[in-house]
Structures are given as C-alpha cells and as structure tokens.
KOLNUBA-172032 format. One record per atom (N, C-alpha, C): x, y, z. Coordinates in steps of 0.2 Angstrom, whole numbers, plus 5000, padded with zeros to 4 digits. Each point is the difference from the previous one (the first is absolute). Example, Ala and Ser with C-alpha at 12.3 -4.5 7.8 and 13.67 -1.06 7.14 Angstrom:
KOLNUBA-172032
506649725039;499650065000;500450065000;499850054996;500450065001;499650055003;
This chain:
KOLNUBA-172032
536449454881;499450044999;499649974993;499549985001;499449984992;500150064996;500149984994;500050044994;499450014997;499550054999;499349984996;500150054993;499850024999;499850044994;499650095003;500050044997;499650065002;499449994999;499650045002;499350025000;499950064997;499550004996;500050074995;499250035001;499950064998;499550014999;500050064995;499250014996;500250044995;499550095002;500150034997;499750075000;500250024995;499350054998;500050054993;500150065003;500350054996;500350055002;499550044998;499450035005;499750054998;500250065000;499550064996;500150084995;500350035008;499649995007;499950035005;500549965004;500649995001;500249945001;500950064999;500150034995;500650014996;500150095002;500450025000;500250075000;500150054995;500350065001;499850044996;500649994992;500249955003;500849974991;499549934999;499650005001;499549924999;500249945002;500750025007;500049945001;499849985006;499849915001;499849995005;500250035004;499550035006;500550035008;500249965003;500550035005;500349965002;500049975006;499450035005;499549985005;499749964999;499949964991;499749965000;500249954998;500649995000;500349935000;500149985008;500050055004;500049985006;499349965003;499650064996;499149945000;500049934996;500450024995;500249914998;500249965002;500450025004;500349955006;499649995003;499850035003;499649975007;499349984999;500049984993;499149984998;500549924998;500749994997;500149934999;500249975006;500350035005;500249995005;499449965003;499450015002;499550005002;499749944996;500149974992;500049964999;500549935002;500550055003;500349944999;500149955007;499550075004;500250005009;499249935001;499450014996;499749975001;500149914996;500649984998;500049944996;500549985009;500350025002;500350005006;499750005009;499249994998;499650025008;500350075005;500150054993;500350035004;499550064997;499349994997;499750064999;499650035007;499950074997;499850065006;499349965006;499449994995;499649975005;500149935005;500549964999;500249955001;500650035009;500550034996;500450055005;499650055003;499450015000;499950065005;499549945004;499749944998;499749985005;500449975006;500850004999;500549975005;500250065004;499950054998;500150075002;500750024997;500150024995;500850004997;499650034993;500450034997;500350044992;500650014997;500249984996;500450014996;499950074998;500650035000;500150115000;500549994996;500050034993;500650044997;500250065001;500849975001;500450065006;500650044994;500349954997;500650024997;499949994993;500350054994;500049994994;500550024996;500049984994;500750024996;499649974993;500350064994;499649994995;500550024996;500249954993;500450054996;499849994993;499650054996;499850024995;500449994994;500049984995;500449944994;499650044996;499449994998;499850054991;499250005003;499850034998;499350035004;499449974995;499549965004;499350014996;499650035000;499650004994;499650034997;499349995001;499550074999;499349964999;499749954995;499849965002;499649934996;500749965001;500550005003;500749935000;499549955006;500349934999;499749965003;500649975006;499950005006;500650025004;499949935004;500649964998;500049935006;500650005005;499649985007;500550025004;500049955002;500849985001;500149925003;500450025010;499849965003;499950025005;500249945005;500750005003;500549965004;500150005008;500149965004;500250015005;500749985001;500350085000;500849995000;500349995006;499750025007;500049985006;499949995007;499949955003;499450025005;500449975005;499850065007;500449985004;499350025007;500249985007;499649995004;499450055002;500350074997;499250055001;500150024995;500050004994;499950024995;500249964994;499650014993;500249974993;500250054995;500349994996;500350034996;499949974995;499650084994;499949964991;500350034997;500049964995;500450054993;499549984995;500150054994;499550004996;500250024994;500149984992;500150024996;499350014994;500250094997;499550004997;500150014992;499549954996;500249994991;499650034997;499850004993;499650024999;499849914996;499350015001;499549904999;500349994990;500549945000;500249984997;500750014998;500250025006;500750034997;500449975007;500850005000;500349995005;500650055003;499950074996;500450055000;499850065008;500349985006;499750045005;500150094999;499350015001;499850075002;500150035008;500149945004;500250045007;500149945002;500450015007;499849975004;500150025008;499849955005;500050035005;500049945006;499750045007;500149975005;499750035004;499749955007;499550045004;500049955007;500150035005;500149955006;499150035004;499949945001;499449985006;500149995006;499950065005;500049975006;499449955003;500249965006;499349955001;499850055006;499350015002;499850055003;499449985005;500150005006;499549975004;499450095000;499649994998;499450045000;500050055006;499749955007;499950045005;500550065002;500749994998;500650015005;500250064993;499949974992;500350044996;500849985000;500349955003;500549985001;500349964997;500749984997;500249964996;500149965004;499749925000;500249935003;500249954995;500149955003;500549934996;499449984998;500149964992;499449974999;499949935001;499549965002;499949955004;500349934993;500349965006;500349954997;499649974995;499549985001;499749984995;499850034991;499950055004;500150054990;500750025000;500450005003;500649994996;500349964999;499649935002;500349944996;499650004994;499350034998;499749994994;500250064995;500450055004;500250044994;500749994997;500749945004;500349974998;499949944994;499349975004;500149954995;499450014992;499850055000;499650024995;500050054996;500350045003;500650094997;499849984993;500450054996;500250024993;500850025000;500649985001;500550045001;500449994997;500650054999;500650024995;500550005005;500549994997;500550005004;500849994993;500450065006;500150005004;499850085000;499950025006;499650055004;500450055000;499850064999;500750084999;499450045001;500050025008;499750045004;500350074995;499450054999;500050074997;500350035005;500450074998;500250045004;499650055005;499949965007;499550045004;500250085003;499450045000;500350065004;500249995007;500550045002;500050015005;500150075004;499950035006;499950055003;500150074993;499350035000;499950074994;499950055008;500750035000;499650075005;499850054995;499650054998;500050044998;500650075001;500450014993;500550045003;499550095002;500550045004;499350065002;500150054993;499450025000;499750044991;499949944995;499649935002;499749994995;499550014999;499749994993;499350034998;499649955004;499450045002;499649955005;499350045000;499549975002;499250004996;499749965005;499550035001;499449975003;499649944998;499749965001;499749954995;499549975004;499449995001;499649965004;499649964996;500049945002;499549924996;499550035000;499849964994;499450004996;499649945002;499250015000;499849975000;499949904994;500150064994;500149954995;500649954999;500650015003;500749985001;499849955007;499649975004;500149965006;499649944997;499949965004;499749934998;499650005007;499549925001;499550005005;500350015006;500849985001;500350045008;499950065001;500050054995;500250065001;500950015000;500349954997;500850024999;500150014994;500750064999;499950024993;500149924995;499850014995;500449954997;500750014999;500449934996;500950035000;499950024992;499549984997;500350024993;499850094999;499450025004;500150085002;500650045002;500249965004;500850055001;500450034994;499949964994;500450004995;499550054996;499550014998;499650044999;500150065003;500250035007;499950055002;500750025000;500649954999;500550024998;500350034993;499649984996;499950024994;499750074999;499550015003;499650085000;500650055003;500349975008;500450045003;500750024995;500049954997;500850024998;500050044993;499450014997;499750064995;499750065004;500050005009;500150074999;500450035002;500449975002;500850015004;500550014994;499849974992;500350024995;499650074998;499450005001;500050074995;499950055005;500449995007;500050055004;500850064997;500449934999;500850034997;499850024992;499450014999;499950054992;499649914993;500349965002;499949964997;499649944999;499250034996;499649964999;499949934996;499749954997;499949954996;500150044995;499350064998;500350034993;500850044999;500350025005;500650044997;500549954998;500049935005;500549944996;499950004994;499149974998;499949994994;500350084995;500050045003;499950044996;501150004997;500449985004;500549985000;500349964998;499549964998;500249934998;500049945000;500050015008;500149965005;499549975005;500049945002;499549975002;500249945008;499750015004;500449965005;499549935003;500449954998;499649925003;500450005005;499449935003;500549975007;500149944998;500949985002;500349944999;499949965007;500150015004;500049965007;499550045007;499649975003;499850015006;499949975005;500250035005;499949965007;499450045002;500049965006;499550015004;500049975006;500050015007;499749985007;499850055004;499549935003;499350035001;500449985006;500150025006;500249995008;499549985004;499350074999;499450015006;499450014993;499549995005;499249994996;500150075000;499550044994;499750065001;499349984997;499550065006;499249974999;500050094998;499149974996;499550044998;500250065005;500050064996;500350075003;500450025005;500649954999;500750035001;500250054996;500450055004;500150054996;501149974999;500049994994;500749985002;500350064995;500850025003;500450024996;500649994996;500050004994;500449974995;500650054998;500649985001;500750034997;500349964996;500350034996;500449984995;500750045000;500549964996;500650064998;500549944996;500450044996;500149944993;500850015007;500249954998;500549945004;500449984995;500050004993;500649984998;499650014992;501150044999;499650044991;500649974995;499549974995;500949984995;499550024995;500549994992;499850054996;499349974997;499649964999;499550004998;499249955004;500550005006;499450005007;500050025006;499450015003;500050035009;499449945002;500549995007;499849985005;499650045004;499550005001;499650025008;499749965005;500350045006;499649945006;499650055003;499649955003;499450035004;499949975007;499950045005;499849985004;499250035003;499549965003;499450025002;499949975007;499950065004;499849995005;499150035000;499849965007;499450055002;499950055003;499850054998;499850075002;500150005006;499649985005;499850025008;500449985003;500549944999;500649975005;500449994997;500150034994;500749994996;500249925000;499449945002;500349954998;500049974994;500649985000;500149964993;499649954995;499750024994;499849954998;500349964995;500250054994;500549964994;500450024998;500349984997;500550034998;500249964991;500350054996;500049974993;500650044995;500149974996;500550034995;499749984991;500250044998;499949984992;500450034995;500249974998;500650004994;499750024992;500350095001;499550014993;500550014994;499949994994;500450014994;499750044994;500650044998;499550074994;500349964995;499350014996;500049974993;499950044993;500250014995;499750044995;499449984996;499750065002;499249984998;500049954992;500350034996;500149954992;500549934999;500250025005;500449934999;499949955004;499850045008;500049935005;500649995000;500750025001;500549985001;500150075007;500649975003;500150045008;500550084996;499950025004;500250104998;500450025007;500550034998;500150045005;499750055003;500050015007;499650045005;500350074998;499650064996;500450075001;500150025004;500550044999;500350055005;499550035005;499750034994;499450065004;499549955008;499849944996;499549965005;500450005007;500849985000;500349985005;500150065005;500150074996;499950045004;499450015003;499450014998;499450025000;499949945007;500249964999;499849945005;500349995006;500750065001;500449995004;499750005008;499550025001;499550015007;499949935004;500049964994;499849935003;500749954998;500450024998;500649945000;500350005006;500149955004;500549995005;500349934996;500549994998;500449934999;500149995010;500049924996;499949965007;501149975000;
C-alpha cells in the first residue's frame, strides 16, 4: 500500500459554533469532517458533482469521536484527514484534530462512507477504475485499528422516549436529515430526559458539576427525510464512578423502522478544576428510571 502524507484543512471556531461551557459543539466536529472529507474526496475524482453525474454518492453511515481537551471560540482547528481503509462498497477515514501550530491532538476520529448508487439508494461496489485511483492517490496510515462499532441497541422497556420530527433547517437539497444533525438532536434529547429525573444544566452547575462528552458513536443504518416524525430512547447502559454511558436507539414513528442507533460516553467534571468527580449518591438515585446495565 503507498504511503502519502495527510490532507489537512483549517477552520476557525466561531461565537455560534460553541455551547453553553464555550466549547466547540460537538456536532461540529462532525461538520468538520465532513467539510475536510469533501476536500479530500474531490483531490480523488471522487467529488459530489463528478459522482452524481455516474449516478452514485458517497453517504456517511458510521461515526466514532473521542474528545481529548475541547476548543474554544477564536482556536484555529486543522484537521488532517486519512484514508485508513477502503474496501469494495465503502471507504473508511480517520481524522485527527489540533489546534493550527501545534501537534498535541484535541480529538480524534473515524467515519466510513458507503458507495451509493442514487436511483436505488443502495450500497454498490465501486467501479474498478476509482478504486484503483483511490489506491493509488489516497492519503493513508497504517496500520488500520477499526473503532469499536455498535452493535444491535434494543431498547430496554421503560426507556425515556420522545417524539422528534425533522426540521426543515437540519436536511440538505435531498431532503435527508443531515448526520451531523443527529448529534444535535441527541444533545437536546438527552437534556430533557436529564431534567425529567430533577436534573437540569443549572442544578449540576449549581452542584459543582458539569458533564462533557468523551466518546461518540453514531450509525446512521436508514435515510430520514424532511418531516419524519422519529422517536428517540435513551437509557444509561453502563455506570462506573465518574461516568455514564447511554445508548440510543431511533426508530421511525409510523413503522417503527429503524434508523440509528448511538452511544455516547459521558464524564462529570468539577466545574473549578476540570478534573473527573464522583457521580452523587443522590443523582444515581434520582436517575434510577433510566439505568438498565447492559
């Protein structure tokens, strides 16, 4: 396999870009990816205009993100951006992100592409000829250490669950949601399945306590378009002393068919130090409605 060097591309971290602790969101490192991907997908005859005139797309399906020290507004964010493995209907990237003049990683991450025949919406093999130009022109790392993908989330019965229907502002010209949306609407959701168990953003803060996310998955399995009404369950799946897991699984309303499924690995921090804290007594009761250990 040709050795080359990565691909980088840079982004400022704008005011409206960051959350309510000022750091970068985290739905937007996801749009960071997929704006360098995109860079790097067209250095390869493999941009969008090019591919939809053969009738094919490249779709991001599967994600995994692990959060290392958070940027700020005004950081200057270079992502360098790898193809760690490609195989006959799909490419795999990884992507590491720094901040511009430094070599100290603030995240990184992973993101598989299916190849997508248009008409059909179906995954197909990609044609020998761009797979030889993506062999021999890649950016690649190696050696290759696929992330830990999900596998089958049922919903246990009594998890929190919520109605949710797409936004118009959240789809692009198909009318499918975008993928970095999911992670936005998992973010809203899982702040109100928290302050349904008594505990809002202020009562942490008011406690001390403050909770980031360290790690995120995500697969997208099915399209969802413009006003689907889908519904979102959570329930924490694994508790140790100073983090919870929760998984998620989202189906569509009308036919209960499956569209994603996700997990995110969250960790409480003391608001003054920034160092990890134990989870109170009090919250793991209070929360007990939603814990199923897996």
């Amino acid at each position: 396999m040709i050795m080359r060097e990565s691909l980088s591309s840079k982004f400022r971290v704008r005011e409206y870009e960051c959350d309510a602790l000022d750091h970068l969101n985290i739905a937007n490192y996801l749009r960071y990816m997929q704006e360098s991907a995109l860079d790097a997908f067209s250095k390869l005859s493999l941009d969008q205009a090019h591919l939809a005139s053969l009738g094919n797309s490249l779709q991001p399906r599967n994600v995994y993100i692990e959060f290392i020290r958070p940027f700020t507004f005004g950081d200057l964010v270079r992502v360098k951006t790898m193809i760690s493995a490609l195989e006959h209907d799909e490419i795999i990237l990884s992507f590491e992100f720094l901040k511009d003049g430094g070599e100290e990683s603030f995240a990184i991450s992973q993101m598989v592409y299916d190849f997508i025949e248009i008409s059909s919406g179906q995954k197909m093999q990609i044609p020998n000829d761009l797979h030889l130009e993506i062999r021999t022109k890649g950016h690649w790392i190696s050696p290759y250490t696929p992330a830990e993908m999900l596998h089958s989330l049922d919903p246990p019965q009594g998890a929190y669950s919520l109605p949710w229907r797409i936004e118009w502002r959240d789809v692009g010209s198909d009318q499918k949601l975008y993928i970095a949306s999911y992670l936005d609407y998992l973010l809203d959701f899982v702040l109100r399945a928290a302050a349904d168990c008594g505990w809002t953003h202020k009562r942490s803060l008011d406690e001390g306590m403050v909770w980031v996310v360290r790690r995120q998955w995500l697969n997208v399995l099915n399209d969802a378009e413009f006003e689907d009404e889908l519904i979102f369950s959570t329930w924490i799946s694994e508790f140790k002393r100073s983090t919870v897991t929760r998984d998620y699984s989202i189906p569509r309303a009308q036919d209960d068919f499956l569209i994603a499924q996700a997990r995110t690995l969250w960790i409480a921090l003391e608001v003054e130090s920034g160092r990890p804290r134990r989870i109170p007594d009090v919250w793991k009761q209070e929360f007990a409605s939603q814990i199923f250990i897996r």
